[in-house]
C-alpha positions in Angstrom: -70.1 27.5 -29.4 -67.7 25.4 -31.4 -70.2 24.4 -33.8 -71.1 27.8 -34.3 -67.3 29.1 -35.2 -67.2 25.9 -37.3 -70.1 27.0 -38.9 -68.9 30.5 -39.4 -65.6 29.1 -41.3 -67.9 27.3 -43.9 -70.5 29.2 -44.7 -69.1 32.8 -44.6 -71.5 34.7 -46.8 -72.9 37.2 -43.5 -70.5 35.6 -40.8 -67.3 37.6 -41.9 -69.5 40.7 -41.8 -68.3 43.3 -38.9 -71.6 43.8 -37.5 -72.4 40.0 -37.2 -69.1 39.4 -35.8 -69.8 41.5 -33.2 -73.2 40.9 -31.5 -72.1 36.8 -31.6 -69.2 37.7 -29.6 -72.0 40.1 -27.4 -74.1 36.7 -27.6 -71.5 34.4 -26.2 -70.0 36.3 -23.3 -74.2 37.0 -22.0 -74.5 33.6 -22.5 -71.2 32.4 -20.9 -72.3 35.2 -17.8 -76.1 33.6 -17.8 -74.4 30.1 -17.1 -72.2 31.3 -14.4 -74.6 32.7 -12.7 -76.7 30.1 -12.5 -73.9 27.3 -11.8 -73.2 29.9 -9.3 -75.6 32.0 -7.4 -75.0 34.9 -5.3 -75.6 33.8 -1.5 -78.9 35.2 -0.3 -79.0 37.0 3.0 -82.2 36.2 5.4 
């Protein structure tokens, strides 16, 4: 993720747009939940 906010800060031709903006932030926190849930699954119940 820091790469990509580096990135953003030099090349901001469609990175500063709203809409962009938004679904990265979308795309991080689904990411950042995907990895949490697989460093920590739910218990399963037999």
């Amino acid at each position: 993720m820091a790469r990509a906010l580096i990135a953003q800060r030099l090349y901001r031709h469609k990175t500063s747009k709203r809409p962009f903006q938004i679904v990265f932030w979308c795309t991080v926190v689904a990411n950042g939940a995907l990895l949490a849930w697989l460093a920590f699954p739910p218990p399963v119940d037999l």
